[in-house]
C-alpha positions as CSV (number, residue, x, y, z in Angstrom):
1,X,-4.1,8.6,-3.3
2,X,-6.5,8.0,-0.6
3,X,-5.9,7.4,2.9
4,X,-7.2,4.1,2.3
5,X,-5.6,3.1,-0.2
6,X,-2.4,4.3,1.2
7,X,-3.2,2.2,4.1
8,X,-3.6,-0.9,1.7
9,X,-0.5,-0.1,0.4
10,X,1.4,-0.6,3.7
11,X,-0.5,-3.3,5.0
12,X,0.2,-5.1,1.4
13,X,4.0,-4.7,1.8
14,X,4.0,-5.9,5.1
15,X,2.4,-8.9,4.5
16,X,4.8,-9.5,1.5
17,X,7.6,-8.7,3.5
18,X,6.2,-11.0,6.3
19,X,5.8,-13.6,4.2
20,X,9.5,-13.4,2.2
21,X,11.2,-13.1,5.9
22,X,9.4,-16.8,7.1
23,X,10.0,-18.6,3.4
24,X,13.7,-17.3,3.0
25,X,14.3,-17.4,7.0
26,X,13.3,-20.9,6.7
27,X,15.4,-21.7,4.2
28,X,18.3,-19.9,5.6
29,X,18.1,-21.6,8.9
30,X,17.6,-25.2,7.3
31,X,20.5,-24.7,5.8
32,X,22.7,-23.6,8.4
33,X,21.2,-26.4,10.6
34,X,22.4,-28.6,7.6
35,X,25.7,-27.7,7.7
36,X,26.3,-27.8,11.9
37,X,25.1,-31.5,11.1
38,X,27.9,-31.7,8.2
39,X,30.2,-30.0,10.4
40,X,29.6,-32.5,13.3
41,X,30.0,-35.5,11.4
42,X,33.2,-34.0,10.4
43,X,33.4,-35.8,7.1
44,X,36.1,-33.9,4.4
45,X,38.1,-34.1,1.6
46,X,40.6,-32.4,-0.4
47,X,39.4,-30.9,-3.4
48,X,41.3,-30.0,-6.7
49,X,41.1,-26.6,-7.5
50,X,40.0,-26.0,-11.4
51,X,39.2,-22.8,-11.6
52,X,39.3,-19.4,-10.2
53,X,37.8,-16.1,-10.4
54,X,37.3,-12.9,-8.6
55,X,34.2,-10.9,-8.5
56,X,34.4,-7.0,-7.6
57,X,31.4,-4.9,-6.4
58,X,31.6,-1.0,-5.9
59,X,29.9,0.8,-3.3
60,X,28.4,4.0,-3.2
61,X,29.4,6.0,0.1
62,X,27.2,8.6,1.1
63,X,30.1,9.9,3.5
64,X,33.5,9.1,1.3
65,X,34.4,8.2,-2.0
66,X,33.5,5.3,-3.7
67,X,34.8,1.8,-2.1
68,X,35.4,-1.1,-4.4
69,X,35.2,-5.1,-2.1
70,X,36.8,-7.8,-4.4
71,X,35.9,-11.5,-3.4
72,X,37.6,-14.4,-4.5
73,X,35.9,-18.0,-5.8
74,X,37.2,-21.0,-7.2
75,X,34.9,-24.3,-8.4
76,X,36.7,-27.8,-7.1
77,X,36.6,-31.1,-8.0
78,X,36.8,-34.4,-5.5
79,X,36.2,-37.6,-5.0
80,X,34.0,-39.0,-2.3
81,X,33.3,-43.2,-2.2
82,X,35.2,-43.8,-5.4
83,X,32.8,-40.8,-7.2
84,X,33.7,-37.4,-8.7
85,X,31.6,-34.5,-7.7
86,X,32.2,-30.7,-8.9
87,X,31.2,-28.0,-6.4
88,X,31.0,-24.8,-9.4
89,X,31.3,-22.0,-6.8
90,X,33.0,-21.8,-3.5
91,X,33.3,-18.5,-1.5
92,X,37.3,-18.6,-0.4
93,X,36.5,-16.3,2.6
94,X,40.3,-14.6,1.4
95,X,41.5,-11.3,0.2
96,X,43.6,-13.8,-2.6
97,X,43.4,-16.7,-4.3
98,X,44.9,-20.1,-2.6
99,X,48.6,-20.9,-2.8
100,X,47.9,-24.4,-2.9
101,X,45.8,-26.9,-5.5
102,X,43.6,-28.4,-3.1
103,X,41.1,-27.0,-0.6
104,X,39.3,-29.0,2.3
105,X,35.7,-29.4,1.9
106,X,32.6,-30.6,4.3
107,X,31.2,-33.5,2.5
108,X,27.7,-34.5,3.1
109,X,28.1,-38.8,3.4
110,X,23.9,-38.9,2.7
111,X,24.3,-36.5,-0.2
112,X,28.1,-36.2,-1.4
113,X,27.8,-33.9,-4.1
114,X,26.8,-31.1,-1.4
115,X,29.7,-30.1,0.2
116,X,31.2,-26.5,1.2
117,X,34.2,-24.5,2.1
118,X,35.6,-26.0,5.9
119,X,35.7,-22.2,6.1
120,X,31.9,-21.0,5.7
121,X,30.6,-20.2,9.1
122,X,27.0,-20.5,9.9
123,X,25.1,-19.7,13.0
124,X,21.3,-20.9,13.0
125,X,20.7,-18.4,16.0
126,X,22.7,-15.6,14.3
127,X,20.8,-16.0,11.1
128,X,17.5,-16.4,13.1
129,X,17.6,-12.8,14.6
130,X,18.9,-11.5,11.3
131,X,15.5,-12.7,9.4
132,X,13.7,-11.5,12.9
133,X,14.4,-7.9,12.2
134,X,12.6,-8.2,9.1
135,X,9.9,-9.9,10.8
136,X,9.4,-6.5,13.0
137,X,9.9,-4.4,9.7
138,X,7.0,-6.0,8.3
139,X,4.7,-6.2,11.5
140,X,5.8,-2.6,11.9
141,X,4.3,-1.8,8.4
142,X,1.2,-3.9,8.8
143,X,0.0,-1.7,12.1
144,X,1.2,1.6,10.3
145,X,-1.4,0.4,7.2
146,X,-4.4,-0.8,9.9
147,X,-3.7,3.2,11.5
148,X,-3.1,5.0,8.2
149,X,-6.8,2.8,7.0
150,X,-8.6,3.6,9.9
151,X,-7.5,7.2,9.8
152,X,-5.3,7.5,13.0
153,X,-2.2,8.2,11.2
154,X,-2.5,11.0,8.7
155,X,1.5,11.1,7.7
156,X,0.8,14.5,7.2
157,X,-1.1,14.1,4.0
158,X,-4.1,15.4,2.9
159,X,-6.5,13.2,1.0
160,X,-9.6,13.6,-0.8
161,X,-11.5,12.0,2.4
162,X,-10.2,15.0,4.4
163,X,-12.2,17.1,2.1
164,X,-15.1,15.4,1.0
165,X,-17.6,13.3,3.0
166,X,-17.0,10.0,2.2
167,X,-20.3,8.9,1.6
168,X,-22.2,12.0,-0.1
169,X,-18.9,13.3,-1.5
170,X,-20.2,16.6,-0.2
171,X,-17.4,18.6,1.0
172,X,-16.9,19.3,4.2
173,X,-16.6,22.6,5.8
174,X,-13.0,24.0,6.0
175,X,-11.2,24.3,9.4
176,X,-10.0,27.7,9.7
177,X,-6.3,26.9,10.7
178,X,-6.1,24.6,7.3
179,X,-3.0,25.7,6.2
180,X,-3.9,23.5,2.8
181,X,-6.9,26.1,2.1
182,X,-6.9,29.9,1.1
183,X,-9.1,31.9,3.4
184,X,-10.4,35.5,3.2
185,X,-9.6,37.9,5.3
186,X,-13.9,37.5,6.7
187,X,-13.5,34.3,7.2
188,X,-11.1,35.3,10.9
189,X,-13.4,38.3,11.6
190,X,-16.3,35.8,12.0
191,X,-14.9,34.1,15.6
């Protein structure tokens, strides 16, 4: 691959990377925002529990053995203004399942089928510097491309262009310390 194209490379998957951080931290943050509103208001309700259900992940570990993290969800029912409204899939936030029936919710009054666990936690600023590191990633990735383009970052590969001119394609003369090129025993006589 060239050293221009490679450079294309990294400044492509910066800029999709720069992009995906504003869309999704946007719509992270809107909706963290969204629930300190909820929160605020402070409108809940009890909710009947219908169903439950665990979901269990495994985890490679470079430095151990294999870990396993169970978490638990249930989907509720309530009833908000003399309507029903089912929320299908609430985080419990628990190592087990409830011992009661009912949970409390957060109940949006504009919107009433959106409502969530009175135990999510969102932090707008936390979330913010979360999708910030991103941000750098992909800034970081965008200069590394412009360098790697522009031939002031070699990342220690060779490319064609280090061989050839690249506008006669000629090739260029060898540097004698090259350790990429076999040279004749003459060819350190000649200093």
């Amino acid at each position: 691959m060239s050293r221009k194209r490679l450079g294309m490379v990294f400044i492509v998957l910066g800029i999709g990377l720069f992009i995906f951080t504003i869309i999704i931290g946007y719509i992270g943050y809107n909706d963290s925002v969204r629930r300190e509103k909820i929160r605020d208001k402070g409108t809940t309700v009890e909710a009947t529990i219908t169903r439950t259900w665990s979901e269990t992940t495994s985890h490679n570990s470079k430095t151990g053995p294999r870990t396993h993290s169970t978490h638990y969800y249930c989907s509720a029912k309530y009833t908000y203004n003399g309507a029903t409204y089912n929320n299908s899939k609430i985080n419990l936030h628990s190592s087990t399942y409830p011992k009661a029936n009912t949970i409390t919710l957060y109940v949006d009054p504009d919107e009433p089928s959106y409502s969530f666990y009175t135990r999510d936690s969102d932090d707008p600023i936390g979330s913010l510097v979360g999708y910030a590191v991103f941000g750098v990633v992909a800034i970081v990735l965008i200069i590394a491309g412009v360098k790697v383009y522009k031939g002031q970052i070699s990342l220690g590969v060779k490319t064609i262009e280090d061989y050839y001119d690249e506008k006669t394609y000629d090739q260029k003369p060898a540097n004698k310390y090259d350790p990429y090129v076999t040279y004749s025993s003459d060819d350190y006589n000649n200093n």
